[in-house]
C-alpha positions in Angstrom: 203.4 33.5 -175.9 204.3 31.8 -178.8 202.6 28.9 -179.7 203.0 26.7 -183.0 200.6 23.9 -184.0 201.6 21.4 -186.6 199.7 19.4 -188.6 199.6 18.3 -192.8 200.2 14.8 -194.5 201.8 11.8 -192.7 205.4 11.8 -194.6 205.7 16.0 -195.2 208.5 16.2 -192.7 206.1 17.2 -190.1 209.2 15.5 -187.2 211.8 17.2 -189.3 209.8 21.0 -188.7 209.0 20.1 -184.6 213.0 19.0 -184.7 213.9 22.7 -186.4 211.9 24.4 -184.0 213.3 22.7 -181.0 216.9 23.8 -182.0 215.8 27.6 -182.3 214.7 27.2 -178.3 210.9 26.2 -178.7 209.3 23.3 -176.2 208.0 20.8 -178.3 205.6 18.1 -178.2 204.8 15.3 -181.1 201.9 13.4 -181.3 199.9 15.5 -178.8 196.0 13.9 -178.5 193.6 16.4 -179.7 191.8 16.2 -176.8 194.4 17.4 -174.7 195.0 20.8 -176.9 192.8 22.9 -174.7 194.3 22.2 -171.7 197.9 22.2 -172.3 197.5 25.6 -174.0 195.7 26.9 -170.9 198.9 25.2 -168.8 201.0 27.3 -170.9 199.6 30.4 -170.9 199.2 30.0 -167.2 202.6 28.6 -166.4 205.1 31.0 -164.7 208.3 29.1 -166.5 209.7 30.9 -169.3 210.6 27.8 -171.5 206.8 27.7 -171.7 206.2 30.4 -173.4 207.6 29.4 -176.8 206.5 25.9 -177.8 205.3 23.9 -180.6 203.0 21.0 -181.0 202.5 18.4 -183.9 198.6 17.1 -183.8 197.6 14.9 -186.9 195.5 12.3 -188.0 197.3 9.9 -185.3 195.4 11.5 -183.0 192.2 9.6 -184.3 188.6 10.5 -184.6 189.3 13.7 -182.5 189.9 15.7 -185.2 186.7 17.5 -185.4 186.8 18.5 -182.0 190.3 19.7 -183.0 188.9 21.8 -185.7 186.3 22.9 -183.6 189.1 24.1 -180.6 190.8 26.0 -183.2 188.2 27.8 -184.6 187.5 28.7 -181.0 191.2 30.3 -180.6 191.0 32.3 -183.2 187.6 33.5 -182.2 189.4 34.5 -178.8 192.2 35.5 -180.8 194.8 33.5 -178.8 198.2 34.0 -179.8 198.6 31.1 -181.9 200.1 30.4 -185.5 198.8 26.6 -187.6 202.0 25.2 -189.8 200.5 23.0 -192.6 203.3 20.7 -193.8 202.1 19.8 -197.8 203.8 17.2 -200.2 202.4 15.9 -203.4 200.6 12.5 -203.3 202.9 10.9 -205.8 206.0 12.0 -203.9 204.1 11.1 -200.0 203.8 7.6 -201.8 207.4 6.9 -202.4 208.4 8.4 -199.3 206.9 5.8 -197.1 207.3 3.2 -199.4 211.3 4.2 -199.6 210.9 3.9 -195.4 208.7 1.1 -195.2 206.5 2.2 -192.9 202.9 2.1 -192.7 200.4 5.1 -192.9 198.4 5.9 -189.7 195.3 5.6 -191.6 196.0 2.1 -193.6 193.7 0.1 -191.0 191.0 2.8 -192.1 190.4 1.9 -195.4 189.7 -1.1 -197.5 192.4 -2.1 -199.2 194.9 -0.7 -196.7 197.1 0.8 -199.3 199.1 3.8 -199.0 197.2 6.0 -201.5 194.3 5.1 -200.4 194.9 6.0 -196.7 196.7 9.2 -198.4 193.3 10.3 -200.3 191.5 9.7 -197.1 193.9 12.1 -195.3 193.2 14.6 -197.7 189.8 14.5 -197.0 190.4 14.8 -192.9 193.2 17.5 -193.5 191.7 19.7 -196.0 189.7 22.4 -193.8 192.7 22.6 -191.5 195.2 23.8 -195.1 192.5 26.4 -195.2 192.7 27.5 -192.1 196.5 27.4 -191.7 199.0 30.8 -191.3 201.3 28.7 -193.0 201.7 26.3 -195.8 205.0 24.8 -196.4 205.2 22.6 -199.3 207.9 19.8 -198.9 207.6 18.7 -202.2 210.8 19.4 -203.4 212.8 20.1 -200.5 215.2 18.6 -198.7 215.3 18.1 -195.1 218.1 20.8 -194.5 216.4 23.5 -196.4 213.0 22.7 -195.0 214.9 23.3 -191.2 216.1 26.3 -193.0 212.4 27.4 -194.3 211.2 26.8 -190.4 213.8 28.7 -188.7 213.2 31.9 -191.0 209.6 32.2 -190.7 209.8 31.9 -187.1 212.7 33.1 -185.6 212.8 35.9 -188.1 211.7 39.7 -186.8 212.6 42.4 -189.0 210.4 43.1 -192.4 213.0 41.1 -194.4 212.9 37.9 -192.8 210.4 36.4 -195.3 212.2 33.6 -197.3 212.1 34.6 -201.2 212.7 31.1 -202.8 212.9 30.9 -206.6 212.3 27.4 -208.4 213.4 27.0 -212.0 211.6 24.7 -214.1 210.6 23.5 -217.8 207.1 24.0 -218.7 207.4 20.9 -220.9 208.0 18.9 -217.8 204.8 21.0 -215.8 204.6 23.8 -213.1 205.7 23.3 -209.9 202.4 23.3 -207.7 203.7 25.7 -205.0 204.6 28.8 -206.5 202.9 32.3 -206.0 204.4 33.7 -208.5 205.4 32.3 -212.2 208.3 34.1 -214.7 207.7 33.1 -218.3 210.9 33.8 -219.5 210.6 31.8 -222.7 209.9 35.5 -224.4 213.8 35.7 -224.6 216.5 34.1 -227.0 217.1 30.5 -225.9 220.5 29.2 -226.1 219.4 26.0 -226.5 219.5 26.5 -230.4 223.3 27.6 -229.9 225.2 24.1 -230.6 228.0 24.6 -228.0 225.5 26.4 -225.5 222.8 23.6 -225.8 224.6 21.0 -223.1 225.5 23.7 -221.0 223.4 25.4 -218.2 222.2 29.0 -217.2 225.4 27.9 -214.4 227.8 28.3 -216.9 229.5 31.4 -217.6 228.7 31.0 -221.5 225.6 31.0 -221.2 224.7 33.3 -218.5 226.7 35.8 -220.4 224.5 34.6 -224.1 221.4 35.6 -222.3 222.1 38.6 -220.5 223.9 40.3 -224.0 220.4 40.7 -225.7 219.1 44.3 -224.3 216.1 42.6 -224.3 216.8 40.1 -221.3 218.2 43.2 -219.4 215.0 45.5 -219.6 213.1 41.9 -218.5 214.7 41.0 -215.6 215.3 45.0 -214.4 211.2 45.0 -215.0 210.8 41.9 -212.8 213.3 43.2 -210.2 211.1 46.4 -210.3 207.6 44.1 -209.4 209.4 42.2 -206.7 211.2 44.9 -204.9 207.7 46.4 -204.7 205.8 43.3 -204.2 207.3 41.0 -201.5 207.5 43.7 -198.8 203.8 43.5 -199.2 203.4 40.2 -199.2 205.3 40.0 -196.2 202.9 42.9 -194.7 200.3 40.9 -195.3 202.5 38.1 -192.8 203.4 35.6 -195.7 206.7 34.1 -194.5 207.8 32.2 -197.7 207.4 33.9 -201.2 208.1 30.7 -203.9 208.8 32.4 -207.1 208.8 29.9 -210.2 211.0 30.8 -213.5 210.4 28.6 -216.1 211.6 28.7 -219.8 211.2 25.6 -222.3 213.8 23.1 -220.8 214.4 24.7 -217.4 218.5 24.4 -218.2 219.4 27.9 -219.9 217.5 31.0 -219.3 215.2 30.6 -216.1 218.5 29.4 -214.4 220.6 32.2 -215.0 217.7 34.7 -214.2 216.8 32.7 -211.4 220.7 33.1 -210.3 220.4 36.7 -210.8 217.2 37.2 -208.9 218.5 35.6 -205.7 221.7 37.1 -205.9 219.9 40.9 -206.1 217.8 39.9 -203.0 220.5 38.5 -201.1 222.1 41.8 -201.8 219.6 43.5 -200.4 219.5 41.3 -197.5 216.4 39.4 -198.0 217.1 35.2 -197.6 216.7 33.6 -200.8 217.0 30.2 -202.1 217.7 28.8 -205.4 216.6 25.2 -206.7 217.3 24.1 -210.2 214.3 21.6 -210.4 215.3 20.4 -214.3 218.2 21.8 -214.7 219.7 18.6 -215.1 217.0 16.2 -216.7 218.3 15.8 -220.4 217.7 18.5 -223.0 216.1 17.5 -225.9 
């Protein structure tokens, strides 16, 4: 049987995950009451109808002050070892914020604090949801992602079956503007001649032909990335032994526009070849270069 449980932050796209699961064949239920998680499971397990054999369930802080008991019925599972996997959907605070301010709605916990504000509902989620991130199979950061690639993210970590269905997905960014909080692994590329000091390279992007072509004609570069091809090849197929689905892969350089894009490009490209699915997002490629 396969049986997903969702939970993470009010706002991280937890409806947009049940919603991709549902359209690869899974029964799914939102908002189920902690309380209840015992007992449908056992309905499940017991139930002679297929189409209850792969479901997924979203349980969360709407659920109330059951959440202990929660904790307490998955600890349980695992101690039985019931076939089970825990989704944590994750988002920055800053980005949670604008979310539901962009939708208007009101967080599930506002009535539980003082001041009824969004971030301070947020911070007492964090507190309730904590034990459950450390506890989870799975940790998808929304952060950055789009609805589309998150239903894309979902579908590969669960419908995949083969050793190459873990998701490789490489983030370029500018260490001037910060590392992105969900990488596993991070490329320094800013070891290698930047373009930027090139005055009809420095508008362009790692995208452009110019430039791709600028970085990769240093021997240099080419000894690099065949290096970091070397560690990855070797690398993800044991993280995905060790039943990661995702594999987020930052490559930053000083800007995030010139070199960590076109390695980035390259990287994905090599893996794609190879049959992997891989991802690319530019996250500053297009913030200004100064």
């Amino acid at each position: 049987m396969d049986f997903i449980i969702i939970t993470g932050f009010s706002g991280a796209g937890k409806t947009s995950a049940l919603h991709a699961l549902e359209d690869i064949g899974f029964y799914c239920v939102d908002n189920l009451p902690p309380s209840l998680l015992k007992t449908f499971y056992t309905l499940c397990e017991n139930s002679g109808d297929s189409t209850m054999k792969r479901v997924a369930v979203v349980i969360d802080v709407r659920g109330g002050n059951k959440l202990g008991d929660f904790y307490d019925d998955l600890c349980e599972f695992k101690n039985e070892r019931k076939a089970f996997s825990l989704l944590f959907l994750d988002a920055k605070q800053d980005v949670l914020v604008k979310r539901f301010k962009e939708t208007r709605r009101r967080h599930p916990l506002a009535d539980s604090v003082p001041d009824k504000s969004i971030e301070s509902a947020l911070m007492l989620e964090v507190s309730y949801l904590e034990p459950f991130k450390k506890m989870a199979d799975y940790i998808v950061d929304t952060t950055n992602v789009s609805v589309m690639l998150l239903k894309e993210r979902i579908t590969e970590i669960f419908l995949g079956s083969n050793e190459k269905c873990i998701l490789l997905s490489f983030v370029t960014f500018g260490f001037k503007h910060g590392v992105p909080n969900d990488c596993d692994i991070v490329v320094d590329t800013r070891c290698l001649p930047n373009p930027f000091y090139i005055p009809e390279l420095r508008d362009k992007t790692g995208l452009d032909s110019e430039v791709y072509d600028y970085v990769f004609s240093f021997e240099d570069t080419k000894i690099f990335v065949n290096k970091l091809i070397d560690f990855l090849d070797f690398s993800v197929p044991l993280y995905r032994k060790e039943g990661k689905a995702e594999l987020v892969v930052g490559v930053g350089c000083t800007g995030g526009h010139h070199r960590s894009v076109a390695i980035a490009e390259t990287l994905r490209n090599h893996f794609r070849e190879k049959g992997y699915k891989s991802s690319v997002f530019h996250r500053d490629m297009k913030k200004k270069a100064n």
